[in-house]
N, C-alpha and C positions, 0 to 999 in steps of 0.2 A: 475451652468453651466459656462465656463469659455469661451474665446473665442475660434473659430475654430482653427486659428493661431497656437494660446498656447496648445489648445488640441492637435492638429496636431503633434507639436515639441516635448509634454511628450509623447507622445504614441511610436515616431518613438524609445524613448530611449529603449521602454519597452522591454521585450523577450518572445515575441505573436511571431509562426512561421507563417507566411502566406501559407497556404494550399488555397487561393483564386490569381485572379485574381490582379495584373500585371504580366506576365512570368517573369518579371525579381527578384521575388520575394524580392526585399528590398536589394536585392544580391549587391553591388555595385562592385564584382566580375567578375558580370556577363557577361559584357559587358569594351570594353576600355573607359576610357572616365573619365570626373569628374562630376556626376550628381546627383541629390540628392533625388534618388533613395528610402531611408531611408524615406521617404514622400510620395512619392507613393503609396496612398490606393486608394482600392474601397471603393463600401458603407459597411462598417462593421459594426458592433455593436459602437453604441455610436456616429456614422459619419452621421446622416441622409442621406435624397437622396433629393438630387435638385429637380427631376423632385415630391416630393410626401415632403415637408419638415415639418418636426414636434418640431425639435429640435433643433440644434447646428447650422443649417446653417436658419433655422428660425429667430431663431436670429437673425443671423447676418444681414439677409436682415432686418431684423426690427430697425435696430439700424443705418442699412443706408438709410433708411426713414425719422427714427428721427433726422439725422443729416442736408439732405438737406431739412427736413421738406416737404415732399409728401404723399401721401396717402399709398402706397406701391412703394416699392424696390424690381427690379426684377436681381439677379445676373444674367451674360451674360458669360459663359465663349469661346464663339463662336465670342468676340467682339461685336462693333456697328452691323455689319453685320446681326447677327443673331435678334437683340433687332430692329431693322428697320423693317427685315421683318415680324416678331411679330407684331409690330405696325401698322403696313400697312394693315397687314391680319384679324387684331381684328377688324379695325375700317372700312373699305369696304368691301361690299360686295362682292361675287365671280362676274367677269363681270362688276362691279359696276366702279363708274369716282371719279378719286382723283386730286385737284391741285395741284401740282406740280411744285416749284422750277424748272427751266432748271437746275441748279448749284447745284442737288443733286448728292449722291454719285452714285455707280454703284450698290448699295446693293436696294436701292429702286428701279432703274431700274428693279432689279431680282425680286423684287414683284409685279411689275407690271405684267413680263413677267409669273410669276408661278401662280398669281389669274387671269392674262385675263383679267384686268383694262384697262380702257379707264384713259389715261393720257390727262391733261388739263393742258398746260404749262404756266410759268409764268416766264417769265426773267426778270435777275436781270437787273439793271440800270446797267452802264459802269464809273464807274470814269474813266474820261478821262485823267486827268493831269499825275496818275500813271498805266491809261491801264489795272484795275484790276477790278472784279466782285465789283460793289457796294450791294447794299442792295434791298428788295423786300418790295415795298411802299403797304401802306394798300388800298390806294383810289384803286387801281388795283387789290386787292382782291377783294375786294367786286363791282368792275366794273364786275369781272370774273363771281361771286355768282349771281350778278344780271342777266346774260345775260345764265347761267347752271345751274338752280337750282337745277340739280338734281344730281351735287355734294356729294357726302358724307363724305370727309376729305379734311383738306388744311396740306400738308408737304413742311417744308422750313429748311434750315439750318442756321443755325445761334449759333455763327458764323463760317464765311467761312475759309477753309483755311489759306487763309489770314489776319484772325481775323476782318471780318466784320461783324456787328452787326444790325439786321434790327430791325423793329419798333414790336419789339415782341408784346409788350402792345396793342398796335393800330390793330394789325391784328386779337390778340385776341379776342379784342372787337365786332371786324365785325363776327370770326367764332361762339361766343356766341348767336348775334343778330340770325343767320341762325339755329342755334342749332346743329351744326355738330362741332365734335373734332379736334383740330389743335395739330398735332404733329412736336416736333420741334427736330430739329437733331443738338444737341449743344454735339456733338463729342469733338470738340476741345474746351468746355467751364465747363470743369471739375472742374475746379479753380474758376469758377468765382463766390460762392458762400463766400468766404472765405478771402474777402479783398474788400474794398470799391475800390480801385486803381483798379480794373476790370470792367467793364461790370454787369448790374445787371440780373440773371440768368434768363432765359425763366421758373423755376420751380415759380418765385415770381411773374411774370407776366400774369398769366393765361394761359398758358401752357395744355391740356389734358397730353398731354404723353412727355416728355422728356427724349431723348437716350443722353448717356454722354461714352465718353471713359476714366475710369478713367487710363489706360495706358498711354494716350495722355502729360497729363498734371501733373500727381499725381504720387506721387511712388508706380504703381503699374505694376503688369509682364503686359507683352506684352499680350491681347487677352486679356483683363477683360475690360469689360463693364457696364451698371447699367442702366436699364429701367426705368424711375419712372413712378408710375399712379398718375396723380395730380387734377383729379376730376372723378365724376362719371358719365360722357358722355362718360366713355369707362366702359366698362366690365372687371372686376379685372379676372375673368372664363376664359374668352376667351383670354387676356392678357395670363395668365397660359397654357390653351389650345396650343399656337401657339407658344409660348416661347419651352415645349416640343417638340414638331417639328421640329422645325427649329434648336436645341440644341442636341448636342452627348447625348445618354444616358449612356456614363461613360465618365461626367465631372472630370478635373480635378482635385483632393483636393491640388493640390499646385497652380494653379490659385485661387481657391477661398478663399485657406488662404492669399495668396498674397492682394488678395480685401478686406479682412477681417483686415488686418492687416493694412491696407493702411488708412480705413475708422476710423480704432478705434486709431493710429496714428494724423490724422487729427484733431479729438473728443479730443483727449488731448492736444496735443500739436502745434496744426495748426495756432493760434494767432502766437507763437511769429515765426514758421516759416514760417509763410508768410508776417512777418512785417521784417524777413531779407533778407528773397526774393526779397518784393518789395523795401527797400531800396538800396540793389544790381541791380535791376534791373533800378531804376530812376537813378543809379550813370552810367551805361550805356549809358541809351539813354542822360543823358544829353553831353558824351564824343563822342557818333558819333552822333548824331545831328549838330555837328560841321563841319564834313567831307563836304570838297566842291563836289567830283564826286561824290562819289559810298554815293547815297542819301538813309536817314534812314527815310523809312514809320512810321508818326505821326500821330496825331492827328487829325491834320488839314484838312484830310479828311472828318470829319463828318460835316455832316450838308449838301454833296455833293451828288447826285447820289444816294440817296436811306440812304445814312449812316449814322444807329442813333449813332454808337458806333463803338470805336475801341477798341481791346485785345491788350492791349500794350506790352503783354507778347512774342508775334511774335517781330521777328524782321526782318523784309523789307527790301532788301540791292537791290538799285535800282540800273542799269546800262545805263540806259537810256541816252544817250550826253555823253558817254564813249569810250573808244576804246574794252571795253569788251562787251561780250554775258552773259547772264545769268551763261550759260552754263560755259562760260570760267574761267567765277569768282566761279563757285561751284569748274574746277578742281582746280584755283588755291588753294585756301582753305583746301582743301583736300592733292594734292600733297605734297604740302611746308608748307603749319601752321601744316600740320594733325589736323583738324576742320571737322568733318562729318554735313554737313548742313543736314536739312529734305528735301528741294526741291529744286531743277533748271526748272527756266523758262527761256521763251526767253529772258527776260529783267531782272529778279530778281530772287535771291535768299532768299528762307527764312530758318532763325535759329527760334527753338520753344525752348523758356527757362521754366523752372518750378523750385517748389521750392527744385528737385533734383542737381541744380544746386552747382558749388563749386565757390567761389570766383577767384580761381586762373583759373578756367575754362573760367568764363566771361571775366576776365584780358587779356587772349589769343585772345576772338574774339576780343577785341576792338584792340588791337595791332596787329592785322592783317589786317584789315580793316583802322586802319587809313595808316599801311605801303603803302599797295595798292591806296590808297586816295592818298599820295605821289605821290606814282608812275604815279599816271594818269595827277598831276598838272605837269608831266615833260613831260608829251606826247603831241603828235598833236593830234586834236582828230578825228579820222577816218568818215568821212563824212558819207561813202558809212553804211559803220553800223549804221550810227543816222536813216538812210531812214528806215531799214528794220523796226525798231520799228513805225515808224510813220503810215507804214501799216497792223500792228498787231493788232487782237481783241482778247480780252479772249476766246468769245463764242459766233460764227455767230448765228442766227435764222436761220432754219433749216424748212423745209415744210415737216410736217408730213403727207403722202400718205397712211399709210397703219399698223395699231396696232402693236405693237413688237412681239406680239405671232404670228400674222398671219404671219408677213415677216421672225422669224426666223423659223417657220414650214414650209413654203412653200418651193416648188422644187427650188433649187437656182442651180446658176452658176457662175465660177470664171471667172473674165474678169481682163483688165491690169488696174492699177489705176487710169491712165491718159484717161482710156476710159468708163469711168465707168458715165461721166458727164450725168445729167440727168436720170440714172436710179436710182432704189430704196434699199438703201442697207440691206442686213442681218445677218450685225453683228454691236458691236461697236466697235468706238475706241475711243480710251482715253490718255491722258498724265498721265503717269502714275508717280509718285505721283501727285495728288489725286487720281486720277481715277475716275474724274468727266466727263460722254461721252461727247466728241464734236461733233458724229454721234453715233445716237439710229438705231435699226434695226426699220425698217418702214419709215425714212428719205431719201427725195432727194438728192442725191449726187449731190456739186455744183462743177465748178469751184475751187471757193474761195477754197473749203474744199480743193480738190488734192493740190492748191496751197501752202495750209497752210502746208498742209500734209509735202509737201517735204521740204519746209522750215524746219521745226521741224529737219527733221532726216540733212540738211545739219549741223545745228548746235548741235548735238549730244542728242536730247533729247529723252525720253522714251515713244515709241508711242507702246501703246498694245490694245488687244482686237481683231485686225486681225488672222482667221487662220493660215494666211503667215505668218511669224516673220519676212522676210524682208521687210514685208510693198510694195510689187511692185504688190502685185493682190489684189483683195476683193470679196467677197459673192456680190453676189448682186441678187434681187428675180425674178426669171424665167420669160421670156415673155410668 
């Protein structure tokens, strides 16, 4: 049996007429466009079925078990999204209490809100020096455990966004001592399996379940994910069970040969390109580590606020003590290098490099970024912009009033933003990339938050989750 990929590619050559399902029958006629159409199956003869697999996509999940070494390999063609709420659903019960990361994504939110979970939060530390989420210390898990035992799972990400890395090992330990499964959301830690120069993975450190995007980091399409089960505190059945669920029942066979191909790529030939990656990438950081303004996030975080480890594979381009916004240095980037970054914040931008990168591509950020560096040691540096960051948090602490299912069921009403202080809201919002909430439905509206709120859109960022799209009203739950 050969891999899906390769299957996939002979078959599309063959002259099988499709009397099945897709309309667009292989037709690349059918439609305008340039799409690879010629790939587009259902489950046919020879193609297993994801949700029922015996064969050719057995495999394949079996071979990316073998590689990051886990018990089972669950494909995701729904993303992390889908392989989150899987995880969440197998491992508490309906109604049941899970801890919780503040600094998860909005996909674990949704499983709280579709089981009826009682959420027990846990915030991360604050590095203060660069004003970003630090890491989630174990003494405070197991303060949390000691004080609810009737907990059923701990969820944390790691790493974050920003390529921060918590005391995975250490947390595991306390969730093993309690007997409950820790599931860890290393989305953005795909890579880090396949080079010492990274972070060493949550699957080596006692991990229950690790969700990975191999999209994120790895050459593979957009929407592929990868569930692992890495011990048997979770249920391989119910893992399968809620995976179907939460997953299309006509996944797509050009996502999963994409994962297929990605996985079996790596399997062969991942040593020497990740030993060109990561020499590309050390020859980076060591050129903007240089730059006096626009500051390159290092190392020299950990050991601070929670941080056992940094992904040095992000790259941090701070603006803090500059005449720019986050914002302003994402547009210049954009405008004039033509440089698509992955995020803008208020103070920093981040580039995610992997080892799809090209040489002459990495050559462009650092010459863009050190021209800008220029530019700024010719500037004055704008006072009134250093204040706003001084009063910036990543993520306030928030008084949860009332469950996210109950605040988003209940009779609600739209009020004006600015008047919203003190009641209970029922929606989220979020800066969106990530889309990590900075207000959960069942949360007091403060102050702070409208405060933050308008800050964000004066300096151009991307605030969603509101029914409004202009952000000037909110849900908020009925008196």
């Amino acid at each position: 049996m050969d891999r899906l990929y390769k299957e996939l590619e002979n078959y599309s050559k063959k002259d099988y007429y499709p009397f099945h399902m897709p309309g667009h029958k292989r037709n690349g006629n059918s439609v305008d466009g340039d799409f690879p159409f010629d790939r587009d199956i259902t489950e046919i003869s020879g193609f297993d079925n994801l949700h029922h697999p015996q064969e050719i996509l057995k495999k394949a999940q079996e071979e990316g078990a073998k590689l990051y070494g886990s018990l089972e390999c669950f494909f995701s063609i729904n993303g992390s999204t889908a392989a989150l709420l899987a995880a969440v659903s197998a491992c508490v019960k309906r109604g049941g209490k899970i801890l919780m990361a503040r600094n998860c994504h909005k996909a674990v939110y949704h499983a709280v809100y579709l089981r009826d979970l009682k959420p027990v939060y846990i915030y991360p530390q604050i590095e203060r020096e660069l004003e970003i989420n630090g890491g989630i210390a174990p003494c405070r898990v197991k303060r949390m455990l000691e004080e609810q035992p009737d907990i059923e799972a701990i969820l944390i990400t790691s790493p974050t966004y920003d390529g921060v890395v918590s005391d995975v090992a250490g947390i595991a330990r306390i969730a093993k001592e309690y007997g409950i499964p820790l599931i860890v959301d290393e989305a953005h830690g795909a890579h880090f399996c396949f080079s010492n120069y990274f972070p060493v993975s949550a699957l080596k450190l006692g991990a229950d379940i690790v969700v990975q995007s191999l999209h994120k980091t790895l050459p593979s399409m957009t929407q592929t994910a990868v569930l692992h089960r890495c011990s048997d505190r979770v249920s391989g059945d119910e893992i399968r069970r809620f995976m179907g669920i939460y997953q299309s029942s006509s996944p797509s066979y050009i996502l999963m040969a994409s994962m297929d191909a990605c996985l079996d790529k790596i399997a062969r030939d991942g040593d020497a390109m990740f030993q060109n990656f990561v020499g590309n990438l050390k020859h980076v950081r060591e050129r903007l580590e240089k730059c006096r303004y626009i500051r390159l996030g290092t190392t020299d975080m950990i050991g601070n606020a929670g941080v056992f480890d940094f992904d040095r594979s992000k790259l941090l381009f701070f603006t803090k003590g500059t005449s720019l916004t986050g914002h302003e240095l994402h547009t210049i980037l954009r405008e004039e290098f033509h440089l698509e970054m992955e995020m803008e914040s208020e103070y920093y931008v981040t580039a995610i490099t992997s080892v799809g990168d090209t040489k002459e591509g990495l050559e462009r950020l650092c010459n863009a970024i050190e021209e800008i560096d220029r530019r700024e040691a010719l500037k004055r540096i704008d006072e009134r912009k250093k204040e706003i960051f001084l009063d910036s948090a990543p993520y306030m602490k928030m008084k949860q009033v009332m469950g996210i299912a109950k605040a988003m069921e209940s009779p609600v009403r739209k009020c004006l933003l600015e008047e919203s202080i003190g009641k209970t809201s029922a929606e989220f919002v979020y800066l969106y990339p990530p889309g990590i909430p900075i207000l959960v439905p069942g949360e007091q509206i403060t102050g702070q938050f409208v405060r933050n709120v308008r800050r964000y859109m004066e300096q151009g960022l991307d605030l969603q989750g509101l029914c409004d799209y202009t952000n000037r009203t909110i849900c908020v739950v009925g008196e």
